[in-house]
Every structure is written in structure tokens, then in C-alpha cells.
mmCIF file of the N, C-alpha and C atoms, coordinates in Angstrom:
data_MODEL
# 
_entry.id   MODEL 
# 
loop_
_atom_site.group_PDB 
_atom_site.id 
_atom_site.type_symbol 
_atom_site.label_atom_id 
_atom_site.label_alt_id 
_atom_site.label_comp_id 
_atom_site.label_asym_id 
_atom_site.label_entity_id 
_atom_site.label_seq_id 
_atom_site.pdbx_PDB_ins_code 
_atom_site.Cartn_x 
_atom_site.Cartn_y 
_atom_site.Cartn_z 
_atom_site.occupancy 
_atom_site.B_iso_or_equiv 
_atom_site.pdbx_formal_charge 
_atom_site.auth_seq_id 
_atom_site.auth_comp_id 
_atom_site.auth_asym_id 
_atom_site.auth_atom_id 
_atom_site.pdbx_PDB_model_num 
ATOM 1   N N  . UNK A 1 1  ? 204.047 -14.779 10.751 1.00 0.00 ? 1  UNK A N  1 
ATOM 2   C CA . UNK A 1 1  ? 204.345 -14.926 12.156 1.00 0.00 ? 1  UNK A CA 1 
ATOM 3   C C  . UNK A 1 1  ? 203.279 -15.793 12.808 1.00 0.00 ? 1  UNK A C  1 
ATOM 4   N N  . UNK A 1 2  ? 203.775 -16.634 13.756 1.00 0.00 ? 2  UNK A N  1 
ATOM 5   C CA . UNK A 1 2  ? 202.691 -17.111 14.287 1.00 0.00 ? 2  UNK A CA 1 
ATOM 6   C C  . UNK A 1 2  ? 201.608 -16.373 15.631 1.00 0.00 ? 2  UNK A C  1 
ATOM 7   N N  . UNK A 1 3  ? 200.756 -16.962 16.049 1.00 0.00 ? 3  UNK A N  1 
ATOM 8   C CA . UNK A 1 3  ? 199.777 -16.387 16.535 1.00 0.00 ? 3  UNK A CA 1 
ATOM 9   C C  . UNK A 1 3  ? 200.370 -15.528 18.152 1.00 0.00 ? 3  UNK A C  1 
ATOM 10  N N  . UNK A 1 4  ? 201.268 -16.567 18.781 1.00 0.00 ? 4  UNK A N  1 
ATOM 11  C CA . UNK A 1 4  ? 202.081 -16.539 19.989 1.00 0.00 ? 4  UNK A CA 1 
ATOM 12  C C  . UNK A 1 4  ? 203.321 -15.446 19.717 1.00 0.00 ? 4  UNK A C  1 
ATOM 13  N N  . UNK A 1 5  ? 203.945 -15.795 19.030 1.00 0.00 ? 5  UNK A N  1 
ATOM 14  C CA . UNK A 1 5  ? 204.809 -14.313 18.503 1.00 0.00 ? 5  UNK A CA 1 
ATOM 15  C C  . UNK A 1 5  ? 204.764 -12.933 17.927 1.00 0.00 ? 5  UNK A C  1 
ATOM 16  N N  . UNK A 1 6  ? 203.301 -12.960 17.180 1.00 0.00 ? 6  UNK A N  1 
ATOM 17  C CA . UNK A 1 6  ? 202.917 -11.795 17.144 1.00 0.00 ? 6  UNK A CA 1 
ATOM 18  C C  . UNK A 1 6  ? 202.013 -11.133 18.447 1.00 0.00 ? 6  UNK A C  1 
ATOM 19  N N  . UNK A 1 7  ? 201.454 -11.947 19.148 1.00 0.00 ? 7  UNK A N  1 
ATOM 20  C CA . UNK A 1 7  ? 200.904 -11.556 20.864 1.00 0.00 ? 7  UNK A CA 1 
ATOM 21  C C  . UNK A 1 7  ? 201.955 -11.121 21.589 1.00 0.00 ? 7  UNK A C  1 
ATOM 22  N N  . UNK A 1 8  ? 203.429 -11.546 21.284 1.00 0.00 ? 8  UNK A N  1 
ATOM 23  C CA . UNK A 1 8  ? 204.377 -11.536 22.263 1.00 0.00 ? 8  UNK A CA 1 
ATOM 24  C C  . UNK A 1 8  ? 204.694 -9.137  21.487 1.00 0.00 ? 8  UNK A C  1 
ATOM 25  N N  . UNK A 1 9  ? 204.885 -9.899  20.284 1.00 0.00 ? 9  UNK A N  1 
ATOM 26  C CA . UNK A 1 9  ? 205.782 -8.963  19.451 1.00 0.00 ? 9  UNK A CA 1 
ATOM 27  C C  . UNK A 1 9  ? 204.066 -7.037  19.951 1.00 0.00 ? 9  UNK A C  1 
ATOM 28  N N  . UNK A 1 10 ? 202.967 -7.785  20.337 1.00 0.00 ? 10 UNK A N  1 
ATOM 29  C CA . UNK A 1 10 ? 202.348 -6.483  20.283 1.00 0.00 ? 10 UNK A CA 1 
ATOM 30  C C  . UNK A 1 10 ? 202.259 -6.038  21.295 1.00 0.00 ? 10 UNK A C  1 
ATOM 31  N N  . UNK A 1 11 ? 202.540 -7.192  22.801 1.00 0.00 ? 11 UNK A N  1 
ATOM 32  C CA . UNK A 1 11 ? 202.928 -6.341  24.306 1.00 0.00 ? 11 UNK A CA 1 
ATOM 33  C C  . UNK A 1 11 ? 204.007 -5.670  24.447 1.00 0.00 ? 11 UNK A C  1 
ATOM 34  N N  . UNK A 1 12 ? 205.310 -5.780  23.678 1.00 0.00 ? 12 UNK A N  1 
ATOM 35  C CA . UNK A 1 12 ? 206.549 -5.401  24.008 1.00 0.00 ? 12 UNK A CA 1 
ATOM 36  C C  . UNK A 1 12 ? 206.135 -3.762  23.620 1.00 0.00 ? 12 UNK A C  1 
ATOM 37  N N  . UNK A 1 13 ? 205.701 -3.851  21.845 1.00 0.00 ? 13 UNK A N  1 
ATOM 38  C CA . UNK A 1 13 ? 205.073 -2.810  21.563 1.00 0.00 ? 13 UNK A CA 1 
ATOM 39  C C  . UNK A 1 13 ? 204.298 -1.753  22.321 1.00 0.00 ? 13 UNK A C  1 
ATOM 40  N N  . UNK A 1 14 ? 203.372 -2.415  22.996 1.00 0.00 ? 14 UNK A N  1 
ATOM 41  C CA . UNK A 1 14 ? 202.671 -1.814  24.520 1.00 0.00 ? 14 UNK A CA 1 
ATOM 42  C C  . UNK A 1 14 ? 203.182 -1.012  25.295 1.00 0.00 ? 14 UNK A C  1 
ATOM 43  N N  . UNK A 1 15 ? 204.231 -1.912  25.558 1.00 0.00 ? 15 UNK A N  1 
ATOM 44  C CA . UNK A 1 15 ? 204.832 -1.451  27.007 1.00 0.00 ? 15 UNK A CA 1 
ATOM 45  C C  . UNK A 1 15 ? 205.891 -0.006  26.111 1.00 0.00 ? 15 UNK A C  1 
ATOM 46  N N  . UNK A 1 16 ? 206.247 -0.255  25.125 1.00 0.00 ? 16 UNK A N  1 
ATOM 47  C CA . UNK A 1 16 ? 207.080 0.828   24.890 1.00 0.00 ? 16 UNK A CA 1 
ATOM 48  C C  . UNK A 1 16 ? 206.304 2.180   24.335 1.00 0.00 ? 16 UNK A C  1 
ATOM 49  N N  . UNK A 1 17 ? 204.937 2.085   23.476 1.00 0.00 ? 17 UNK A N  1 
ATOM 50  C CA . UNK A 1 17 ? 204.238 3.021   23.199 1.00 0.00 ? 17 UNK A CA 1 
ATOM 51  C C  . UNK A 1 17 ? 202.863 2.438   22.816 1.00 0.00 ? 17 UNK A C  1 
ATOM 52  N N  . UNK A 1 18 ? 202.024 2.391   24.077 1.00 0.00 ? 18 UNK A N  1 
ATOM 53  C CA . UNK A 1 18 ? 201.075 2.196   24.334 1.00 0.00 ? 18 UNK A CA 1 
ATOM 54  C C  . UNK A 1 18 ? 200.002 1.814   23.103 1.00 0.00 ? 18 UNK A C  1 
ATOM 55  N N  . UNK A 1 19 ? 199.515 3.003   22.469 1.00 0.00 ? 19 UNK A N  1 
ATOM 56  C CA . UNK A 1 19 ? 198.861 2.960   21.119 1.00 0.00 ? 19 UNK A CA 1 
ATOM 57  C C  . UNK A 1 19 ? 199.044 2.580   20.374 1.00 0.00 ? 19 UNK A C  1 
ATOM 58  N N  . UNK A 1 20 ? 200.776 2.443   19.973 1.00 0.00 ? 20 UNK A N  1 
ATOM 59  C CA . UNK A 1 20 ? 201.105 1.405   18.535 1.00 0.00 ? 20 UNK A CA 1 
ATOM 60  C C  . UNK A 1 20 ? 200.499 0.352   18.455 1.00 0.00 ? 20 UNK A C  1 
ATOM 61  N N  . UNK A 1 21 ? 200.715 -0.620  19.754 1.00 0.00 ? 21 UNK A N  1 
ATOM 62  C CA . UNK A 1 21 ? 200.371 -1.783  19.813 1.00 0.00 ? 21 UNK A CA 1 
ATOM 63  C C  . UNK A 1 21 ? 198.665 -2.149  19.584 1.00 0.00 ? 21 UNK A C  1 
ATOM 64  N N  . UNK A 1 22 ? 197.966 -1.019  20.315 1.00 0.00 ? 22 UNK A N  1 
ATOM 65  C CA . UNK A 1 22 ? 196.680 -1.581  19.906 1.00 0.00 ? 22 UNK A CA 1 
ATOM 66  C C  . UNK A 1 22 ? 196.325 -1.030  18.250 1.00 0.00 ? 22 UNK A C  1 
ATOM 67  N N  . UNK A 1 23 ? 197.006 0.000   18.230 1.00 0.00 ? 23 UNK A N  1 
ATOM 68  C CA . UNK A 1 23 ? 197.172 0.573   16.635 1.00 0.00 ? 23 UNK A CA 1 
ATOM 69  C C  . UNK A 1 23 ? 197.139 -0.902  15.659 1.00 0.00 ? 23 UNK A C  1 
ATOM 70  N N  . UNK A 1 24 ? 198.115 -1.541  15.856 1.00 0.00 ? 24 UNK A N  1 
ATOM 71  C CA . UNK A 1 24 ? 198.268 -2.685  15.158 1.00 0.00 ? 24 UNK A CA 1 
ATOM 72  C C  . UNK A 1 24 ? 197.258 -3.938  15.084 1.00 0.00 ? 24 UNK A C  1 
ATOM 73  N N  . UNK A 1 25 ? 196.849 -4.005  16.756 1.00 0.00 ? 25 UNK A N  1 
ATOM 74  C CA . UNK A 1 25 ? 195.547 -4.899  16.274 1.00 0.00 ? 25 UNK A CA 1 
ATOM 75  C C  . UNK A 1 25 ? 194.495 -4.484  16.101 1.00 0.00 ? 25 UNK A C  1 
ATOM 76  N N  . UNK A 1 26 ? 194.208 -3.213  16.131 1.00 0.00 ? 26 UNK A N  1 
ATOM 77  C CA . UNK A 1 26 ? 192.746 -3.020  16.240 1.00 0.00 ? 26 UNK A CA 1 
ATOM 78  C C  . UNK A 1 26 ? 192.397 -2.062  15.086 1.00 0.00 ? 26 UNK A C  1 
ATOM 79  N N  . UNK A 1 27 ? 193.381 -1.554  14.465 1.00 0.00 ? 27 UNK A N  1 
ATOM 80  C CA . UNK A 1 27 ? 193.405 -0.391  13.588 1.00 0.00 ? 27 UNK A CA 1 
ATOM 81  C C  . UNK A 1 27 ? 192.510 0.746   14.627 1.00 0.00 ? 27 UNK A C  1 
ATOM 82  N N  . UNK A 1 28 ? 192.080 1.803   13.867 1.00 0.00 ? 28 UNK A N  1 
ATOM 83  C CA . UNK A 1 28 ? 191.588 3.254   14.094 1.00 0.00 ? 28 UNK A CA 1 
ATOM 84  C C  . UNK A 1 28 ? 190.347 2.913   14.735 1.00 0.00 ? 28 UNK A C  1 
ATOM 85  N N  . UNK A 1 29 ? 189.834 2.374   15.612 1.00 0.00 ? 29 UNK A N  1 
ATOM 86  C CA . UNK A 1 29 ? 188.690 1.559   16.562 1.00 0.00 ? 29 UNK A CA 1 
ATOM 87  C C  . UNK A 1 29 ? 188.652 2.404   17.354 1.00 0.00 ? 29 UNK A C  1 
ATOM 88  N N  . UNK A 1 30 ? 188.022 2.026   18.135 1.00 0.00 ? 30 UNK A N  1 
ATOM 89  C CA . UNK A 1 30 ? 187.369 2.953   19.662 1.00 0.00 ? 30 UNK A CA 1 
ATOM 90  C C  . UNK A 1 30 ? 188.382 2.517   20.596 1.00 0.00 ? 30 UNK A C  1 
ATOM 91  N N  . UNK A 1 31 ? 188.982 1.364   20.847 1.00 0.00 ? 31 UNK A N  1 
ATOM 92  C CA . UNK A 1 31 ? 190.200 0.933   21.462 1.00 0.00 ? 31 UNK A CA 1 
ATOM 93  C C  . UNK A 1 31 ? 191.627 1.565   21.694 1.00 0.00 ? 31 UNK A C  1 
ATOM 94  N N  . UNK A 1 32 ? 191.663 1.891   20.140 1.00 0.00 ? 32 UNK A N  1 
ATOM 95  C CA . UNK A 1 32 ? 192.938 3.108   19.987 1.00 0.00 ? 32 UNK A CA 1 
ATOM 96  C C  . UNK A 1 32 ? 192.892 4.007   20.776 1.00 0.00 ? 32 UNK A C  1 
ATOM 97  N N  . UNK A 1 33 ? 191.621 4.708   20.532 1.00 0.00 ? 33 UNK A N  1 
ATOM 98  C CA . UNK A 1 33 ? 190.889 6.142   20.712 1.00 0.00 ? 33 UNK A CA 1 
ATOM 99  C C  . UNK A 1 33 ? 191.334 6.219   22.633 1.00 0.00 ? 33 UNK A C  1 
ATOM 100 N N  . UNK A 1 34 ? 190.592 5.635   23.179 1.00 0.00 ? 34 UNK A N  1 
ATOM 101 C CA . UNK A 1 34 ? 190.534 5.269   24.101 1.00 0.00 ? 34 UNK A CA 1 
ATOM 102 C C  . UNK A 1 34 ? 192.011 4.756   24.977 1.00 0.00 ? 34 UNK A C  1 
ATOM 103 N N  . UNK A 1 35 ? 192.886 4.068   24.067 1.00 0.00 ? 35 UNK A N  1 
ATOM 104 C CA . UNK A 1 35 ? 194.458 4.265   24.768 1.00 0.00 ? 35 UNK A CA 1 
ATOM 105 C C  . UNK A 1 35 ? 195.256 5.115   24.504 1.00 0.00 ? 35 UNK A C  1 
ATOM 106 N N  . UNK A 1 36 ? 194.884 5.893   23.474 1.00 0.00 ? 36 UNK A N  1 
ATOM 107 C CA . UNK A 1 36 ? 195.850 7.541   23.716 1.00 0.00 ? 36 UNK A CA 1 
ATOM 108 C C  . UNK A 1 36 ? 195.509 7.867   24.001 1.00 0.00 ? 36 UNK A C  1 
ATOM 109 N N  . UNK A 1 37 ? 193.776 8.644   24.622 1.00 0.00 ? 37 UNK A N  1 
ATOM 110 C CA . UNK A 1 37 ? 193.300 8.721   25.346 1.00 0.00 ? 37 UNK A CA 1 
ATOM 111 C C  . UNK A 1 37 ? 194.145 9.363   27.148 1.00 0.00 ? 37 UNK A C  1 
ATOM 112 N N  . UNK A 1 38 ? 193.908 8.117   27.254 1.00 0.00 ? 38 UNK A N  1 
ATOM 113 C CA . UNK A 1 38 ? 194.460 7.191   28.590 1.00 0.00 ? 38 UNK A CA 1 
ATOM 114 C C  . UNK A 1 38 ? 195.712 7.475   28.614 1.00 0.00 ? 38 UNK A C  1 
ATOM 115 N N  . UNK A 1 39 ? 196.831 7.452   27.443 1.00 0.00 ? 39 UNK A N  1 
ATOM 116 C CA . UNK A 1 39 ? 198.377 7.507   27.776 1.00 0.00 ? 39 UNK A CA 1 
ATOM 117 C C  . UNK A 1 39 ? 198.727 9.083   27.911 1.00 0.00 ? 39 UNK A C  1 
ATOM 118 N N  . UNK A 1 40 ? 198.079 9.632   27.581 1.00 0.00 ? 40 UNK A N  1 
ATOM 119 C CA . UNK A 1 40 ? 197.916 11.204  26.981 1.00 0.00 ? 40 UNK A CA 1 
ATOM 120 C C  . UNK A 1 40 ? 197.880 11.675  28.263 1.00 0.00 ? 40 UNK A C  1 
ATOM 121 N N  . UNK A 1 41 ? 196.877 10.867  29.158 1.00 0.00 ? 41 UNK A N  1 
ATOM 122 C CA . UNK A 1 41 ? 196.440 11.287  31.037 1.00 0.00 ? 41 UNK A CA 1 
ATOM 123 C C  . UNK A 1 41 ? 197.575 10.961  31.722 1.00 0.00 ? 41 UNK A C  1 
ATOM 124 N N  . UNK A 1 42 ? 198.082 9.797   31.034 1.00 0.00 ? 42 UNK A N  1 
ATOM 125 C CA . UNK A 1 42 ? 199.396 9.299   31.839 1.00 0.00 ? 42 UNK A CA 1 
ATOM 126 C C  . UNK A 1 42 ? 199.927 7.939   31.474 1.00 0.00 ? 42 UNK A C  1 
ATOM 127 N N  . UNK A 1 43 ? 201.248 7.872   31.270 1.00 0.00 ? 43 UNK A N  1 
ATOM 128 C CA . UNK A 1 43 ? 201.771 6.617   30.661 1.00 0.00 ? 43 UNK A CA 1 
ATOM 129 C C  . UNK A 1 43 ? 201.236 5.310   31.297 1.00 0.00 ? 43 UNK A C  1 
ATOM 130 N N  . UNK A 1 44 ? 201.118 5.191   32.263 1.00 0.00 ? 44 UNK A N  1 
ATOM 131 C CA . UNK A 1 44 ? 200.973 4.130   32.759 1.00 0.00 ? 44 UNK A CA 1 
ATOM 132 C C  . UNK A 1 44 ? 199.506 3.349   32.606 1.00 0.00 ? 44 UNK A C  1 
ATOM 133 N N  . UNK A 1 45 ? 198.789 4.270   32.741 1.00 0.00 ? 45 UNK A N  1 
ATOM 134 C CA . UNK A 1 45 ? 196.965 3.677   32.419 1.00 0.00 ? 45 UNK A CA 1 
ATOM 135 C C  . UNK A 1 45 ? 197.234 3.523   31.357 1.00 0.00 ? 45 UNK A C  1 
ATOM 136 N N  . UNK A 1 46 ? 197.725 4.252   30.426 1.00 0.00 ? 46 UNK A N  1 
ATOM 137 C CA . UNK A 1 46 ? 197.542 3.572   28.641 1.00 0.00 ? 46 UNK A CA 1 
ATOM 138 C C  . UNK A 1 46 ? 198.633 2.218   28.953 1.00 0.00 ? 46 UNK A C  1 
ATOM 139 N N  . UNK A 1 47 ? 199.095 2.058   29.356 1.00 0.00 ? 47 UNK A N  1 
ATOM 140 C CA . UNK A 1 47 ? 200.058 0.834   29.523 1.00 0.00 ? 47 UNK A CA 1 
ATOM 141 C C  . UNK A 1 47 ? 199.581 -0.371  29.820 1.00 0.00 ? 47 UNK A C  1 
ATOM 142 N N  . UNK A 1 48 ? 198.560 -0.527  31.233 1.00 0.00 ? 48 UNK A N  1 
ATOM 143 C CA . UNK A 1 48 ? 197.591 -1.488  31.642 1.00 0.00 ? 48 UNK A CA 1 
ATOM 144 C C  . UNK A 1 48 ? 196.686 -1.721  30.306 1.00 0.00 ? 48 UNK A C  1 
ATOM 145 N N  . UNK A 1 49 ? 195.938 -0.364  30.002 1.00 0.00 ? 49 UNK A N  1 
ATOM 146 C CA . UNK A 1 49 ? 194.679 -0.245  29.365 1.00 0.00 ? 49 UNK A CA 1 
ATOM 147 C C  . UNK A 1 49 ? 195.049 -1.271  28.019 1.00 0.00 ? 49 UNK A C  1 
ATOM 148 N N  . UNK A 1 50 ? 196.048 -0.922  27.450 1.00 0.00 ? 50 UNK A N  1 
ATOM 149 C CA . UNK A 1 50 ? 197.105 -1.875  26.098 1.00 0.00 ? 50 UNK A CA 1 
ATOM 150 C C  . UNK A 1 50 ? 196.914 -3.171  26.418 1.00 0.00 ? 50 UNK A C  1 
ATOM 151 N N  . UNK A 1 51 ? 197.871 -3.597  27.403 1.00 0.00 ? 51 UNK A N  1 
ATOM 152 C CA . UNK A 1 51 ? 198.311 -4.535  28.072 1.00 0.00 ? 51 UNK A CA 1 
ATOM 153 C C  . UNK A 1 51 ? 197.181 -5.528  27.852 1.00 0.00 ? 51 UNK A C  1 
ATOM 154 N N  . UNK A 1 52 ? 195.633 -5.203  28.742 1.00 0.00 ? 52 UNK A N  1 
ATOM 155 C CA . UNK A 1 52 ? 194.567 -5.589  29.168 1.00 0.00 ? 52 UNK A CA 1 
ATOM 156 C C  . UNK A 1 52 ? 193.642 -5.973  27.803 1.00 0.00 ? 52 UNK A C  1 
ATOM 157 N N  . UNK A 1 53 ? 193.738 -5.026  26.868 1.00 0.00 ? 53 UNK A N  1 
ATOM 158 C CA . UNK A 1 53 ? 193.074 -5.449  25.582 1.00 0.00 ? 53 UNK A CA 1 
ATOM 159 C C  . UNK A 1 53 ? 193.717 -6.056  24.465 1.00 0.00 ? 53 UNK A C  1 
ATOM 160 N N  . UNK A 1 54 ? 195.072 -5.927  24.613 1.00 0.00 ? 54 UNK A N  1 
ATOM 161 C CA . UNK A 1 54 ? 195.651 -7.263  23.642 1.00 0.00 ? 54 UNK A CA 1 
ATOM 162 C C  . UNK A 1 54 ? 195.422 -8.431  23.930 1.00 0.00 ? 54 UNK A C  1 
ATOM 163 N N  . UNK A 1 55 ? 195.700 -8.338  25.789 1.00 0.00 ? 55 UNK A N  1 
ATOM 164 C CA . UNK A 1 55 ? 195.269 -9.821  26.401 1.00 0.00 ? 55 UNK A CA 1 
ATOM 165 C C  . UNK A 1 55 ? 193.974 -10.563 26.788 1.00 0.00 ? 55 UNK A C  1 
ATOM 166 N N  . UNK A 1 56 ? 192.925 -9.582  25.935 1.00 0.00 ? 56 UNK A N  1 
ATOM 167 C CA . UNK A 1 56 ? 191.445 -10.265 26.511 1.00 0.00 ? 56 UNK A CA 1 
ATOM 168 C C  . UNK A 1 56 ? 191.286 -11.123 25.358 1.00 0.00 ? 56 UNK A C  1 
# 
């Protein structure tokens, strides 16, 4: 896959379950930790929180 389609393919991921998506880029990291975390408090902060670290 290229670089743009798999960025595309890990927000959609995001938006539908927060952690997968960083699951996928970041593996078992402090990042993960930290967006189930967050989705666990409430869907929506793990949603930004995703969102925000796929896209930095």
C-alpha cells in the first residue's frame, strides 16, 4: 500500500475504533495505552487523541 492510503486506511480505522488504528501504527507503545485509555473515558477523546497522533 502506499504511504497516502495506508494514512487514509488508519483514520477511517480511528474514527470507527479508536485503538485499532493506533494499534496498527504504533504497536503496544505508550500511544495505544494512552488511547484506550482516553476511549474507555469516552469515545470521543480517544477519537481526537487517534486522529491527532496518526496525523502528527
Amino acid at each position: 500500500m502506499s504511504n497516502s492510503t495506508e494514512k487514509c486506511v488508519s483514520i477511517v480505522l480511528a474514527i470507527i475504533l479508536p485503538p485499532l488504528g493506533v494499534l496498527l501504527k504504533f504497536g503496544c507503545q505508550t500511544e495505544f495505552w494512552l488511547c484506550l485509555l482516553l476511549t474507555l473515558f469516552g469515545y470521543l477523546p480517544g477519537i481526537i487523541y487517534a486522529v491527532y497522533v496518526l496525523t502528527k
